[in-house]
One Martini backbone bead per residue (centre of mass of N, CA, C, O) as a GRO file, in nm:
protein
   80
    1UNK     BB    1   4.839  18.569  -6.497
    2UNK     BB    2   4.645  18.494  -6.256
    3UNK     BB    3   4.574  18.166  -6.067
    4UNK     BB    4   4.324  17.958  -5.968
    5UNK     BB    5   4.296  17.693  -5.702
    6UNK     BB    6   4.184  17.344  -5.587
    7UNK     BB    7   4.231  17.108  -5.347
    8UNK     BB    8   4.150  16.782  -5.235
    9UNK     BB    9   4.263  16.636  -4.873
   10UNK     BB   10   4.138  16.473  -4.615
   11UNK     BB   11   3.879  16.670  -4.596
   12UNK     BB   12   4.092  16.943  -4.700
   13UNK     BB   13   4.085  17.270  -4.873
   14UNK     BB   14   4.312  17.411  -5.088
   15UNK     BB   15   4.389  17.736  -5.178
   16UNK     BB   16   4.559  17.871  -5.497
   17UNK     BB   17   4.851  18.031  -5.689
   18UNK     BB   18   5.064  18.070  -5.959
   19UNK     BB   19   5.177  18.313  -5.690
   20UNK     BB   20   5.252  18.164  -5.491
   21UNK     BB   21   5.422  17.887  -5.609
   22UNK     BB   22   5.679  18.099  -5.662
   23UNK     BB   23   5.737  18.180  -5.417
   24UNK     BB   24   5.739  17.958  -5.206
   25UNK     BB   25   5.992  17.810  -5.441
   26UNK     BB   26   6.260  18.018  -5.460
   27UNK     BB   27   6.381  17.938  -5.139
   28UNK     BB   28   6.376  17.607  -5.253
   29UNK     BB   29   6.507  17.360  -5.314
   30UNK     BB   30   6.489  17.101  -5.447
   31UNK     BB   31   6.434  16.743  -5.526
   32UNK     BB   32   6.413  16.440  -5.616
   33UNK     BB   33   6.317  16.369  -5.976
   34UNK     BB   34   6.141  16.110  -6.081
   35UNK     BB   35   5.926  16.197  -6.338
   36UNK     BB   36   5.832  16.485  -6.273
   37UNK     BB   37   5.803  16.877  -6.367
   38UNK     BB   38   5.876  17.196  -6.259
   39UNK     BB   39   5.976  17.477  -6.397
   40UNK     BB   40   6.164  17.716  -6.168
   41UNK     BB   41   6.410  17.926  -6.140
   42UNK     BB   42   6.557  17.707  -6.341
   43UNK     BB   43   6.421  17.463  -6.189
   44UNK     BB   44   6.362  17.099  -6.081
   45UNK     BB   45   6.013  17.042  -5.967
   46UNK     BB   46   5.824  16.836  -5.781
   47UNK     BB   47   5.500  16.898  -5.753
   48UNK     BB   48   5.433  16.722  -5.473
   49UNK     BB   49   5.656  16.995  -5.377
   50UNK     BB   50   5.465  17.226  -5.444
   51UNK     BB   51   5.201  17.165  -5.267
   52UNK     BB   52   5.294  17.117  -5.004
   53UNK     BB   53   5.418  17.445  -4.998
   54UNK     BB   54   5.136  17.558  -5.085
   55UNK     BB   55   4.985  17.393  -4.829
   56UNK     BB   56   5.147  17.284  -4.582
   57UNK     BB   57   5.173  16.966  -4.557
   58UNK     BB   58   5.145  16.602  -4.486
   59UNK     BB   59   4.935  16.497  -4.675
   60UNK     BB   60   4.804  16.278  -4.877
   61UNK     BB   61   4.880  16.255  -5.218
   62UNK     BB   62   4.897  16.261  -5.574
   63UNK     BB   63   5.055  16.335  -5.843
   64UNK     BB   64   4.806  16.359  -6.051
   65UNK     BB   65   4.675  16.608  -5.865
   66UNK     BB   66   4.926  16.792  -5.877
   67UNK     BB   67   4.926  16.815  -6.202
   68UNK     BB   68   4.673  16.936  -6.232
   69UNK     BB   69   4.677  17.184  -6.071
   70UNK     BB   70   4.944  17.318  -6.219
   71UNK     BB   71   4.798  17.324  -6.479
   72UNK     BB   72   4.540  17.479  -6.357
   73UNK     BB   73   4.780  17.747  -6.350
   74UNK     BB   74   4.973  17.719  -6.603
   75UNK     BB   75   5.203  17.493  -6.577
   76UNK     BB   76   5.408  17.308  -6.669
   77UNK     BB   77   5.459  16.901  -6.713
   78UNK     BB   78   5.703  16.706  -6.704
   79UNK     BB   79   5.921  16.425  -6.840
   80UNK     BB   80   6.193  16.242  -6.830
   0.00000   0.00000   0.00000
């Protein structure tokens, strides 16, 4: 099932499914994950570089808005 979501920062709003999510995060290798991550294509992705992907963005937000995020999208987000 895909799933929708929305997250506002910067007084701008960005709406994504967790169907771009997959898509946009394919042919992207990793960043260096510091304390969290989401499993996509066997690789462990930092949320922050999720959102960033499907958002186009590189405007300020918390990871903590990522994480949750991603999880109303239906991903785990895990811990080192």
């Amino acid at each position: 099932m895909i799933r929708q979501t929305s997250m506002r920062f910067s007084g701008e709003e960005y709406t994504f499914t967790s169907e771009d999510v997959s898509r946009i995060s394919r042919d992207v290798p990793p960043e260096r994950i510091t304390q969290y991550f989401v499993e996509l294509h066997g690789r462990r992705y930092p949320p922050k570089q999720l959102i960033r992907l499907v958002t186009g963005t590189r405007k300020k937000f918390n990871s903590a808005n990522a994480r949750s995020a991603l999880t109303r999208l239906g991903f785990v987000v895990k811990s080192q």
